[in-house]
MINUGU-914710 format. One line per 2 residues: number of its first residue (from 1); their letters; for each residue x, y, z of N, C-alpha, C, O. Coordinates in steps of 0.1 Angstrom, whole numbers, plus 2048, in hexadecimal, padded with zeros to 3 digits. Layout:
BEGIN
NUM) A) X Y Z X Y Z X Y Z X Y Z; ...
END
This chain:
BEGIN
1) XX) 402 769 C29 401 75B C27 3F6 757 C1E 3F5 74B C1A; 3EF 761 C1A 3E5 75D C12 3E7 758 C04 3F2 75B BFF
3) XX) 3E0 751 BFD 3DF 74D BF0 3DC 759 BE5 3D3 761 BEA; 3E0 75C BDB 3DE 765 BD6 3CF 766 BCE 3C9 770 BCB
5) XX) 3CB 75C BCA 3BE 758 BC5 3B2 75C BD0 3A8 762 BCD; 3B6 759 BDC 3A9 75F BE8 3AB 76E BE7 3A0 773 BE8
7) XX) 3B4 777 BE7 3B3 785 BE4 3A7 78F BDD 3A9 791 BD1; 3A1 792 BE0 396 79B BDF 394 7A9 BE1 388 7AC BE2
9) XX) 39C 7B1 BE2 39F 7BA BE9 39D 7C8 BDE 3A4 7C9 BD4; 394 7D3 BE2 398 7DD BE1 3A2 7E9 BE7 3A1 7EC BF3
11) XX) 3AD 7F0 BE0 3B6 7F6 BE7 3AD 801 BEF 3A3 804 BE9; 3AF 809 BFF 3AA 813 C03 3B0 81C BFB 3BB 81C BF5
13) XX) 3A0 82A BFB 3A9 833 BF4 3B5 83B C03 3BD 843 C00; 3B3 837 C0E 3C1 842 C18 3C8 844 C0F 3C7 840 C04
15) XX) 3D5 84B C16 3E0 84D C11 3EA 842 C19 3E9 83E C25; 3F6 83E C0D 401 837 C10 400 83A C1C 3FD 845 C21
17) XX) 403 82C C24 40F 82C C2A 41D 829 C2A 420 81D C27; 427 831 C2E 433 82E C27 439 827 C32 436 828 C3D
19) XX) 442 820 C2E 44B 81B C3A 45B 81E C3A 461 81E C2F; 460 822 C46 46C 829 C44 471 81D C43 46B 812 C45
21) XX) 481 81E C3D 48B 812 C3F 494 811 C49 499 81C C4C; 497 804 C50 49D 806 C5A 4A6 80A C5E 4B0 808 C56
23) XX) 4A9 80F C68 4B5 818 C6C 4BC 815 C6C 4C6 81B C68; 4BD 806 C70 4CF 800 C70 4D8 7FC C63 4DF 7F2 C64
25) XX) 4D8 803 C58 4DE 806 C51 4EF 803 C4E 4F8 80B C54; 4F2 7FB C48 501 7F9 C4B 50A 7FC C3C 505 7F6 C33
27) XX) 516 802 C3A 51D 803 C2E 523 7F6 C2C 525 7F0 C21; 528 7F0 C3A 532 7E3 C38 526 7D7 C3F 524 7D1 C4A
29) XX) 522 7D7 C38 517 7C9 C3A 51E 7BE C33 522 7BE C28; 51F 7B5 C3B 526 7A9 C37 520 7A1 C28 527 799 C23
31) XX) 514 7A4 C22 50B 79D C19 50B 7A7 C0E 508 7B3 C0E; 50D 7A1 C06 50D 7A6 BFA 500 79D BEC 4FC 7A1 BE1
33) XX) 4FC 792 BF2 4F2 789 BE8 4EA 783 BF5 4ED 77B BFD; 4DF 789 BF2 4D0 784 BFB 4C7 77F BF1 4C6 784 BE5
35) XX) 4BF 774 BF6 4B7 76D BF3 4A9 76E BFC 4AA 76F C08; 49F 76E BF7 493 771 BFE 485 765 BFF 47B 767 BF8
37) XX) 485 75D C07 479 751 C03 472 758 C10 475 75F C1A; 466 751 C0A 457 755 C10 449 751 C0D 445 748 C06
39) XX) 443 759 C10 434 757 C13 42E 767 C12 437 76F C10; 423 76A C13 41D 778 C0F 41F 780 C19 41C 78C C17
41) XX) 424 77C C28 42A 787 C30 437 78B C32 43B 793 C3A; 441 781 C26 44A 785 C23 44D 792 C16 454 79C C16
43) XX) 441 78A C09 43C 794 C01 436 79E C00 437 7A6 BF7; 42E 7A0 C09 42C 7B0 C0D 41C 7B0 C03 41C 7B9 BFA
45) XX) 411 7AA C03 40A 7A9 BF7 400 7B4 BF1 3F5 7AF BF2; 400 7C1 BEB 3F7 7CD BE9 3FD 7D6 BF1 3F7 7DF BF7
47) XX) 409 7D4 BF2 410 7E0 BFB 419 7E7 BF0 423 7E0 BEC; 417 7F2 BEC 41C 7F7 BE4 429 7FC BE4 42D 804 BED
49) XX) 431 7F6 BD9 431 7F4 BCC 42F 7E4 BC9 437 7DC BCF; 427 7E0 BC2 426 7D4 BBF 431 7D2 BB4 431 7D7 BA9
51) XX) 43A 7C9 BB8 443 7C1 BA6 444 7B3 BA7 440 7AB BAF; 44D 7B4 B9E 453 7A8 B99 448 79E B94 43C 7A1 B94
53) XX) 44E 793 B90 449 788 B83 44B 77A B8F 455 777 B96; 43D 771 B8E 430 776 B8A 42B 782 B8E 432 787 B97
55) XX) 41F 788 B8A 416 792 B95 414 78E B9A 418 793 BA4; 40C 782 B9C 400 77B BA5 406 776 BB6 401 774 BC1
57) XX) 419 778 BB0 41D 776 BC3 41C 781 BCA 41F 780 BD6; 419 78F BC4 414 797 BCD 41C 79E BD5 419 7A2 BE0
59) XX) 42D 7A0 BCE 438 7A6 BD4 438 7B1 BD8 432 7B9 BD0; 43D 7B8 BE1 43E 7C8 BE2 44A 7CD BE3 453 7C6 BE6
61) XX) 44B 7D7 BE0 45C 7DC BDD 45F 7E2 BE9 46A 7E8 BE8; 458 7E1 BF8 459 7E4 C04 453 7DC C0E 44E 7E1 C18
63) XX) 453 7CF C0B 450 7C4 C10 45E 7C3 C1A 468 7CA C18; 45E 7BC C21 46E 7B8 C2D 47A 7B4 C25 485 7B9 C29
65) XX) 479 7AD C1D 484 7A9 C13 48D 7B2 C10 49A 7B0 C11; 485 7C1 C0A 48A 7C9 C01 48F 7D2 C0A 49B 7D3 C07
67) XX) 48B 7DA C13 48B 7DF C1F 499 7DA C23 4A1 7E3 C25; 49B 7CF C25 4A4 7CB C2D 4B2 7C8 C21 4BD 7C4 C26
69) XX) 4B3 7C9 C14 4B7 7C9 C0A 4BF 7D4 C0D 4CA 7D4 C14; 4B7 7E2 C07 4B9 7ED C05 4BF 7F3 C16 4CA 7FA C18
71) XX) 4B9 7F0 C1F 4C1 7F1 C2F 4CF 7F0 C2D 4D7 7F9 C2F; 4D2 7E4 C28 4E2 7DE C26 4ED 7E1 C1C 4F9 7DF C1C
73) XX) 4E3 7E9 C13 4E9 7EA C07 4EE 7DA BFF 4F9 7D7 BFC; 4E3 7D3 BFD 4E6 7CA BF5 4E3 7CF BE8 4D9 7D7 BE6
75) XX) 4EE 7C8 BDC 4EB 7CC BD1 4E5 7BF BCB 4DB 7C0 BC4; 4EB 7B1 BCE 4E5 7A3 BCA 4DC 79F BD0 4DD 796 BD8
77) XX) 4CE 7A9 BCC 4C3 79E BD6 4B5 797 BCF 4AC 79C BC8; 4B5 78F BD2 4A9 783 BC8 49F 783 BD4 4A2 77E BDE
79) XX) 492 789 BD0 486 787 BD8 47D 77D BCD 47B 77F BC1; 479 773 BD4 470 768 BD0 465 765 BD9 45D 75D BD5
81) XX) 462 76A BE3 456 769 BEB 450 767 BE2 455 769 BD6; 441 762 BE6 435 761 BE3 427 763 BE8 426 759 BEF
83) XX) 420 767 BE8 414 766 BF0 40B 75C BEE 408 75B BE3; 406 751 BF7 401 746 BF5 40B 737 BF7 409 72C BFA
85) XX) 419 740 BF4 421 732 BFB 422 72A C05 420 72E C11; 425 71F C04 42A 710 C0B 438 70B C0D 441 70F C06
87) XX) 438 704 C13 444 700 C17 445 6F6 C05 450 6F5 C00; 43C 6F1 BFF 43E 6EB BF9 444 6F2 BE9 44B 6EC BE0
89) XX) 43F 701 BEB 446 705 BE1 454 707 BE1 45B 709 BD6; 459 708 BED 467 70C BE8 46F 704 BE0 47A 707 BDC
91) XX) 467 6F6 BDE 470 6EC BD3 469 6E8 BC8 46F 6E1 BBF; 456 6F0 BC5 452 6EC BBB 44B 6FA BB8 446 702 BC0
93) XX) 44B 6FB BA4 442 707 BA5 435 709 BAD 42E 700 BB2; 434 717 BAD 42B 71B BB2 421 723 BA7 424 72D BA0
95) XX) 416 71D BA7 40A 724 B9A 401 72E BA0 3F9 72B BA9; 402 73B B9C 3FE 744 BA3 3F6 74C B96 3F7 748 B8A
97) XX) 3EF 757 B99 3E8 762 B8F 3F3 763 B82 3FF 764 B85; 3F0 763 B79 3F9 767 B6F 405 763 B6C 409 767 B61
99) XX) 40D 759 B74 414 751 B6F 414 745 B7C 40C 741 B84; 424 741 B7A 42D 739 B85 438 73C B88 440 740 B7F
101) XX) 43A 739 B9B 441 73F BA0 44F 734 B9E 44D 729 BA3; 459 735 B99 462 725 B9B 461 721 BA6 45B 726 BAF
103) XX) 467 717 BA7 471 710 BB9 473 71E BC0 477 728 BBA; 471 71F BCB 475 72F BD4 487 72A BD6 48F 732 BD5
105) XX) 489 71D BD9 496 716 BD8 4A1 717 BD0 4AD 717 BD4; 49D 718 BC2 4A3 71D BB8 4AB 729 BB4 4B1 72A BAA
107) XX) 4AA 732 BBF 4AF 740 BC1 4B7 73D BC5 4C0 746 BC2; 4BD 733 BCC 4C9 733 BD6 4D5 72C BCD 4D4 727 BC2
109) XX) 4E2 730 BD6 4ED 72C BCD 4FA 727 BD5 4F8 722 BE1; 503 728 BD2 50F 725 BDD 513 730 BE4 518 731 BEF
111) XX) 512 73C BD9 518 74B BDA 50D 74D BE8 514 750 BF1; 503 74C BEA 4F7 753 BF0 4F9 757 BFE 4F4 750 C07
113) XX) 500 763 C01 504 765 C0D 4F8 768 C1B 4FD 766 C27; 4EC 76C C1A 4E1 76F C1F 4D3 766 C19 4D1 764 C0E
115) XX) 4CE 764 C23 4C1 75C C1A 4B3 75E C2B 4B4 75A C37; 4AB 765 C27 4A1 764 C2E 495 75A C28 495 755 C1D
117) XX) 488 759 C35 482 751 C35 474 755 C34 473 752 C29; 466 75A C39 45C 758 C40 455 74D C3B 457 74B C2F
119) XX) 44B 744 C41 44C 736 C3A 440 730 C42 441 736 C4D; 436 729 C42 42E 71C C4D 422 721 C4E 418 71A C51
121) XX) 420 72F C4C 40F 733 C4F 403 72C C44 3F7 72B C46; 40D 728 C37 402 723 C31 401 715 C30 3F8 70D C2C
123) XX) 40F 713 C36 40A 703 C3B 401 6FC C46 3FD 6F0 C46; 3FE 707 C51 3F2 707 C57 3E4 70A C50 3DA 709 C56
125) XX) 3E5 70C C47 3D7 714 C42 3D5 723 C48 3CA 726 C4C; 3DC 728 C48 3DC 73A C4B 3CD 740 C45 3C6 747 C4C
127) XX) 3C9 73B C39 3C0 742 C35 3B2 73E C36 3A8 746 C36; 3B2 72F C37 3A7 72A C3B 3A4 72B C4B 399 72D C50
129) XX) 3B0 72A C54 3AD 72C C62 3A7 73B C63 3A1 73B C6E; 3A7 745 C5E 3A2 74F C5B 397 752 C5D 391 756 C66
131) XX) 393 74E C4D 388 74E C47 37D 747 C51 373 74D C55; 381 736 C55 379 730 C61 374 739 C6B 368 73C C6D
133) XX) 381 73E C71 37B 747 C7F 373 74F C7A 367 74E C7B; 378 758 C75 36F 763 C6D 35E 761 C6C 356 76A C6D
135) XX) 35C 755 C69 34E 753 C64 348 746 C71 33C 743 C71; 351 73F C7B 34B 73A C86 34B 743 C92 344 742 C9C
137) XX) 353 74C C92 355 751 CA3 34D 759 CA6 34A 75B CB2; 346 763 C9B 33E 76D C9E 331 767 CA0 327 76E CA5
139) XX) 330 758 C9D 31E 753 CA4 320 750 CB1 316 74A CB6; 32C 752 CB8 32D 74C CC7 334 761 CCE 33E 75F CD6
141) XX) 333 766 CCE 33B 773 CD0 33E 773 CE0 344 77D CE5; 339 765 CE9 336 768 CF9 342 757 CFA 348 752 D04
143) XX) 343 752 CEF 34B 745 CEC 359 744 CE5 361 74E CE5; 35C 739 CE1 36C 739 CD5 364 72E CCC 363 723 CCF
145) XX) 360 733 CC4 355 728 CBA 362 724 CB0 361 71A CA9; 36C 72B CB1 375 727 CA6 37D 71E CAC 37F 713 CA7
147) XX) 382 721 CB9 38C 716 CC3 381 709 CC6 388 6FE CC5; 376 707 CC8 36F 6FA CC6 370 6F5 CBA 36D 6E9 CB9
149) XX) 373 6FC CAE 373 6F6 CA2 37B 6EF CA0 37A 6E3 C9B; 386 6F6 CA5 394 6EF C9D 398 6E4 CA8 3A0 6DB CA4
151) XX) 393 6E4 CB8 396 6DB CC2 38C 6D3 CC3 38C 6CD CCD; 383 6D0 CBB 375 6C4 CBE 37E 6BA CBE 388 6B8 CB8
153) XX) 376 6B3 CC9 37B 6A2 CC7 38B 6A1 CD3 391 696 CD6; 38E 6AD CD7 398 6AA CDD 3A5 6AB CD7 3AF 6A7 CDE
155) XX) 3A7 6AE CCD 3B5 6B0 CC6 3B5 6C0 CC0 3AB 6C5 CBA; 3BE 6C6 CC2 3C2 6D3 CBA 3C6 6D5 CAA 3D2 6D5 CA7
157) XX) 3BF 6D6 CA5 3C0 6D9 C98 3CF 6DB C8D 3D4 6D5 C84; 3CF 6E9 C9A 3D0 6F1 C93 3E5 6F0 C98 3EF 6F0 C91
159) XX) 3E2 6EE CA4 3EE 6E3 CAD 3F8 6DC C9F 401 6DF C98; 3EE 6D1 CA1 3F2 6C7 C98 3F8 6CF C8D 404 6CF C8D
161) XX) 3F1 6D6 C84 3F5 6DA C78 406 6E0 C7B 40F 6DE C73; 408 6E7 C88 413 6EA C87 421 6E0 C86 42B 6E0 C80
163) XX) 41A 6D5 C92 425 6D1 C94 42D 6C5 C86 437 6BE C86; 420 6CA C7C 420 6BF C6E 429 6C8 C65 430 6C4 C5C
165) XX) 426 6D5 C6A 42E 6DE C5E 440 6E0 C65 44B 6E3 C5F; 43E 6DD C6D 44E 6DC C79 459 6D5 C6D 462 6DD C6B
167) XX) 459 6C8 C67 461 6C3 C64 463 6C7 C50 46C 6C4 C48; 456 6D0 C50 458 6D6 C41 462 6E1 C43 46C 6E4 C3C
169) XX) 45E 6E7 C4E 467 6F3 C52 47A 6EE C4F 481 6F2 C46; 47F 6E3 C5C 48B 6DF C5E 48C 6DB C51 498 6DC C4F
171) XX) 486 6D5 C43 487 6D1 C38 490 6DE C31 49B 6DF C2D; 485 6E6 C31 487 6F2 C29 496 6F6 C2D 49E 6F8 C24
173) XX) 49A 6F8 C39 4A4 700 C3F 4B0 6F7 C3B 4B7 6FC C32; 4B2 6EE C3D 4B7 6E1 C36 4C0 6E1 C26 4CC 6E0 C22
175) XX) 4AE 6E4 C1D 4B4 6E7 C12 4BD 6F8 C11 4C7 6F9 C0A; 4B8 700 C16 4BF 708 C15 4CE 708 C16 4D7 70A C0D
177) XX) 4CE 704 C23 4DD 6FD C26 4E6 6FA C1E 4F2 6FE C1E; 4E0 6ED C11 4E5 6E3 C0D 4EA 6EF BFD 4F6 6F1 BF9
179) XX) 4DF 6F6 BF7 4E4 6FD BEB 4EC 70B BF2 4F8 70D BEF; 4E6 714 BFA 4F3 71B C03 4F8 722 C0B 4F6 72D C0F
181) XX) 501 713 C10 509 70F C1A 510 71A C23 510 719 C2F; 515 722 C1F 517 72F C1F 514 739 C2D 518 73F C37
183) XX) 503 735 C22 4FF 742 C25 4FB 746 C31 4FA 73C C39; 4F8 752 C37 4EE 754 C45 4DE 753 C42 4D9 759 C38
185) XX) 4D8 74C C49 4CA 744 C48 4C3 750 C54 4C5 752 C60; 4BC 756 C4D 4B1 758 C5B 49F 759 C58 498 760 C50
187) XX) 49D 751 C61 48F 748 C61 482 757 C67 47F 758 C73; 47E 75D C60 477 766 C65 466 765 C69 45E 766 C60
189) XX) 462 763 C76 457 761 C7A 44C 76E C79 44F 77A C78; 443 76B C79 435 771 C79 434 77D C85 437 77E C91
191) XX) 42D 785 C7C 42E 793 C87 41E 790 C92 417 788 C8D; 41C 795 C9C 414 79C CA6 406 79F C9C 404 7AA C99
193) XX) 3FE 793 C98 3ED 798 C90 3E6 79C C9C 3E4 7A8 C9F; 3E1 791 CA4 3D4 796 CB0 3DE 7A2 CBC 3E9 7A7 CBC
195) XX) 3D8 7A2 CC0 3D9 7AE CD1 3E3 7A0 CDA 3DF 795 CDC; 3F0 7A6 CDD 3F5 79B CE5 3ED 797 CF5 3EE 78D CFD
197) XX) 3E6 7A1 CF6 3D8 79C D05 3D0 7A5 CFE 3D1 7AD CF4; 3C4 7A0 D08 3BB 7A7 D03 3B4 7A0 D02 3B7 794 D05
199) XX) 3A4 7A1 CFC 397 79D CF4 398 79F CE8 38D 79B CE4; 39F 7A4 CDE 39C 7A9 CD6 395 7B6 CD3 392 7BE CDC
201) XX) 392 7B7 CC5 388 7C4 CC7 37E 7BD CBB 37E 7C1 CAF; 375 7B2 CC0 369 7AF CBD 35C 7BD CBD 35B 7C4 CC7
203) XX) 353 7C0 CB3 353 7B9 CA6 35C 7BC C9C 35E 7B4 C93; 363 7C6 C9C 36D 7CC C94 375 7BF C8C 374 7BD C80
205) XX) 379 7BB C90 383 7AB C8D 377 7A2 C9B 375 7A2 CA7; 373 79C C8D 366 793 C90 36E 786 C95 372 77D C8D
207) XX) 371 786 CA3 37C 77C CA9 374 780 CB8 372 78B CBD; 370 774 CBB 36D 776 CCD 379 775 CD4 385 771 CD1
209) XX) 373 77B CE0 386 775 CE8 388 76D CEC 393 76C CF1; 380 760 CEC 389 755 CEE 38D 751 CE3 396 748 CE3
211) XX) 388 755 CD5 390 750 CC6 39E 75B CCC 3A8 756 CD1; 39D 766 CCB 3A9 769 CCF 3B1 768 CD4 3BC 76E CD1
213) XX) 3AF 761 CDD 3BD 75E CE6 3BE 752 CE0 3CA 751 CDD; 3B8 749 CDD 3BA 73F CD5 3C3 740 CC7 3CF 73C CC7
215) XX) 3C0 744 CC0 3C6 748 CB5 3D3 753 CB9 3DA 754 CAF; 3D9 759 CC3 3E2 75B CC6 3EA 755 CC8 3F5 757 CC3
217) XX) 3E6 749 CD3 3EF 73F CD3 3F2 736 CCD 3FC 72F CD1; 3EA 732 CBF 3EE 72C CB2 3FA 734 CAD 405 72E CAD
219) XX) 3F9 742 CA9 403 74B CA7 411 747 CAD 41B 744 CA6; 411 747 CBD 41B 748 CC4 41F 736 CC1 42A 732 CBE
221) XX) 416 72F CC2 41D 723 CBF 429 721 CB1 434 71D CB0; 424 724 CAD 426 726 C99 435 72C C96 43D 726 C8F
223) XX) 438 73A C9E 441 73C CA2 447 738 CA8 451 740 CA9; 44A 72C CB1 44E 729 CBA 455 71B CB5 45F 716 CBA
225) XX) 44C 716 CAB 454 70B CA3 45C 713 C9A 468 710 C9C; 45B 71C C91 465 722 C89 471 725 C90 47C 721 C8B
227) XX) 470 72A C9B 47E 72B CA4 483 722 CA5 48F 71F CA2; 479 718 CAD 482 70A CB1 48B 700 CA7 493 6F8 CAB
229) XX) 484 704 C96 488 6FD C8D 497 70A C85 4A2 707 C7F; 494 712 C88 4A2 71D C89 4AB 715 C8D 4B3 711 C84
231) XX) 4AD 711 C9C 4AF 712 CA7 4BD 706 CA1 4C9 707 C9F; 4B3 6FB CA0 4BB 6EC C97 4BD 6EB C8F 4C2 6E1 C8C
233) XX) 4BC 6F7 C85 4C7 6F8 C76 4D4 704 C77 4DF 705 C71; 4CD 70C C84 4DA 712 C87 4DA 71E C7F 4E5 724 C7C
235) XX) 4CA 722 C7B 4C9 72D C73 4C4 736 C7E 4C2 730 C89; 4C2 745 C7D 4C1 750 C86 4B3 74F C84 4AF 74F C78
237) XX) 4A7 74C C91 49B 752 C8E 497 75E C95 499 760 CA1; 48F 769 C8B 48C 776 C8E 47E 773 C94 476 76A C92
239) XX) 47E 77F C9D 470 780 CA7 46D 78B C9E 474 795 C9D; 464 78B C98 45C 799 C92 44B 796 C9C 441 79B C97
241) XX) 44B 78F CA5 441 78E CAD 43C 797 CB7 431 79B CB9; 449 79B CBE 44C 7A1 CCF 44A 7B4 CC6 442 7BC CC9
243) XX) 455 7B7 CBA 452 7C7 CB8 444 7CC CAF 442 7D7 CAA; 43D 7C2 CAF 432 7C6 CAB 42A 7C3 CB1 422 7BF CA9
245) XX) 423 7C2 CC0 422 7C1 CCC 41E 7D0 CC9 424 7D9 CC4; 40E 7D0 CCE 405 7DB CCE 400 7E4 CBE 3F5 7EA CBD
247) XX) 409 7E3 CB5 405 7E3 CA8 3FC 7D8 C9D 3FC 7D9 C91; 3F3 7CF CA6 3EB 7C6 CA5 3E1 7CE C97 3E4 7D8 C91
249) XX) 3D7 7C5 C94 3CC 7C4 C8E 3C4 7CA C97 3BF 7D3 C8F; 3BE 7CB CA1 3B7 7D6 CA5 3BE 7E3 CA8 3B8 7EA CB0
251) XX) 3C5 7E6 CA4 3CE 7F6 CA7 3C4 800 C9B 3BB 7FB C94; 3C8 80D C9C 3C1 816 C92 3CA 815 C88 3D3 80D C89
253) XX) 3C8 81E C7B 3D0 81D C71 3DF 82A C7A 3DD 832 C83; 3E7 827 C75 3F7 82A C78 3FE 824 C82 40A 823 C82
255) XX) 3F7 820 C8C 3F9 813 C96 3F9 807 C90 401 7FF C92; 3F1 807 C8A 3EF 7F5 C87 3F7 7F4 C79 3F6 7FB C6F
257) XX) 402 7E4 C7B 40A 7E4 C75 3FF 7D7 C6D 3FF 7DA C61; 3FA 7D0 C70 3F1 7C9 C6E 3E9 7CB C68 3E3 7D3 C6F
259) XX) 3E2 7C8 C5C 3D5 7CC C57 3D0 7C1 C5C 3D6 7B7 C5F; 3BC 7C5 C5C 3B1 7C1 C61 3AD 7B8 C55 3B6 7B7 C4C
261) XX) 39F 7B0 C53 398 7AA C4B 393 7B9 C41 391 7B6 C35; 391 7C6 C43 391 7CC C3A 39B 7D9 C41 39A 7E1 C4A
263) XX) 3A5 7D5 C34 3B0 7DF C37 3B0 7ED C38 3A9 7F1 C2F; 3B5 7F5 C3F 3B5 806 C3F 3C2 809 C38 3C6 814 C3A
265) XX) 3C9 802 C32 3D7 805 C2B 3D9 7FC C22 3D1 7F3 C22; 3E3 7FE C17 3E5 7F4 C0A 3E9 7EC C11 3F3 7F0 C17
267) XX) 3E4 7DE C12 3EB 7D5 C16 3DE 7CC C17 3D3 7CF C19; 3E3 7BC C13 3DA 7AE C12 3D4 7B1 C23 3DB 7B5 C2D
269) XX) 3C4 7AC C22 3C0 7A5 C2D 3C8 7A0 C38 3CF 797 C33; 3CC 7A2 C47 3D7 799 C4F 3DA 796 C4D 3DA 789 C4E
271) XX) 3E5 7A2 C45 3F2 7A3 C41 3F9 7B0 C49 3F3 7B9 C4E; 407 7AF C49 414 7BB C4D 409 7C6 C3E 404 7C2 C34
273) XX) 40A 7D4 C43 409 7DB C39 419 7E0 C37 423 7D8 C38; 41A 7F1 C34 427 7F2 C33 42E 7F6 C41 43B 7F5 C42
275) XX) 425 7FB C4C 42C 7FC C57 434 7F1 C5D 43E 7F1 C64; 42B 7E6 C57 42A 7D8 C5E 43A 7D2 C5B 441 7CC C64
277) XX) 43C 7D4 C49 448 7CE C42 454 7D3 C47 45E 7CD C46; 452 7E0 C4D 460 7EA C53 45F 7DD C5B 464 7D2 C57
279) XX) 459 7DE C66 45D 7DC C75 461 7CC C6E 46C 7C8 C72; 45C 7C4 C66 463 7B8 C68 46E 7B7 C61 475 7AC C61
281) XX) 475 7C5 C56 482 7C2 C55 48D 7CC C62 49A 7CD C61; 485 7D0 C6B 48A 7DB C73 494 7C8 C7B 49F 7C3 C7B
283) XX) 488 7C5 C80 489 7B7 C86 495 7AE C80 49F 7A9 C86; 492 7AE C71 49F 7A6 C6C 4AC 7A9 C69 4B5 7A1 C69
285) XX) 4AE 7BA C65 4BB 7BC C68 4C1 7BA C75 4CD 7B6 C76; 4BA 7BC C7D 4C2 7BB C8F 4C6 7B0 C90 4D1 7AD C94
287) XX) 4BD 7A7 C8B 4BF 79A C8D 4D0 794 C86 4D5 789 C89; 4D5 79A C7F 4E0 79B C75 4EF 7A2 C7A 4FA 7A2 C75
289) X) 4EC 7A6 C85 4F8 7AD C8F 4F8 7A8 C9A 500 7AB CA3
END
């Protein structure tokens, strides 16, 4: 979800992690032209192989898209994610490192038999809610310095933001719709970041436990409108939430599908690395049978 401009990142020297492709593999897969819109946990961002034009969206050639591509045996497939995307890009460029991304909208056609989604994290502020906790929770470690932030005054923040990004979502899904009609739509939600219980693993991920369970339940909320906005366009929404369940951000490296604030695998800041990208196109082929 991040912006590509906040990226800072040195790669670890480990070694790859590879991610298998998913098993369910089909010769007669009903799709022959997929489309791919998103956000940087759709693009996979420093997860190697980085391509495609611009650089700056930060694509991986085993990001979920591609994965779930090559699963199917599609030969027509247009990946346009972005890292840093909005709901607002999918109808206007997007200006990223080194060039611009078009309309993510623009990909679609009448032909377009498949078209996936991941979408809304940066219409909450994904990176700044981050960054916030990051730098308030650890002066309270016995508190939720970050959950007082965003709840002062009696209103939820961070709530609100969702339920503001709700009707960009049914927008989005909408237009898909409208250019193609066709196609199968599936709305793919955000994987398992924090520990589904738990405290966390403070100081490691500089998150107290009451930010954590806090910020879980932002998570779980978040998803929970992507479904519901599925739900009334009548597109399929994927849980990539429930199989990455224990492969959190506090896991060790080959457990954790998740990278930390400083990553042990190629992969952006909390973000899916490449374990992470299997399991959420593992999630979206099933979702397809």
């Amino acid at each position: 979800m991040i912006r590509s401009r906040a990226l800072a990142l040195v790669l670890p020297a480990a070694a790859l992690l590879v991610a298998a492709l998913p098993a369910t593999a089909s010769a007669d897969t009903p799709y022959t032209s997929y489309v791919a819109l998103g956000d940087s946990y759709a693009a996979g961002p420093l997860i190697p192989t980085q391509i495609g034009l611009p650089p700056g969206c930060l694509r991986s050639d085993h990001n979920y898209p591609a994965l779930v591509a090559r699963t199917l045996d599609i030969t027509d497939f247009r990946d346009v994610t972005c890292s840093g995307a909005t709901t607002d890009d999918l109808a206007a460029p997007q200006s990223v490192t080194l060039g611009v991304n078009p309309p993510q909208l623009d990909a679609l056609g009448p032909d377009t038999e498949l078209v996936s989604m991941t979408m809304g994290g940066n219409d909450i502020g994904f990176a700044s809610i981050i960054g916030d906790c990051a730098t308030r929770s650890p002066l309270a470690p016995l508190g939720a310095a970050c959950k007082d932030y965003f709840t002062a005054g009696g209103t939820d923040q961070l709530a609100a933001r969702i339920d503001g990004a709700a009707p960009k979502i049914e927008a989005a899904l909408e237009a898909i719709g409208e250019r193609s009609p066709d196609a199968k739509v599936v709305l793919v939600g955000y994987p398992a970041i924090l520990p589904d219980k738990g405290p966390g693993c403070f100081p490691v991920v500089p998150f107290s436990a009451g930010d954590v369970a806090y910020l879980r339940g932002v998570e779980k909320e978040l998803n929970a409108m992507l479904a519901e906005q599925a739900e009334k366009a009548g597109a399929e929404y994927v849980d990539t939430y429930s199989p990455t369940i224990g492969h959190d951000i506090c896991q060790l490296p080959g457990t954790k599908w998740i990278e930390g604030l400083v990553p042990t695998a190629p992969a952006a800041p909390v973000h899916p690395n490449a374990l992470g990208e299997s399991a959420m196109a593992k999630a979206t082929v099933a979702a397809l049978y």
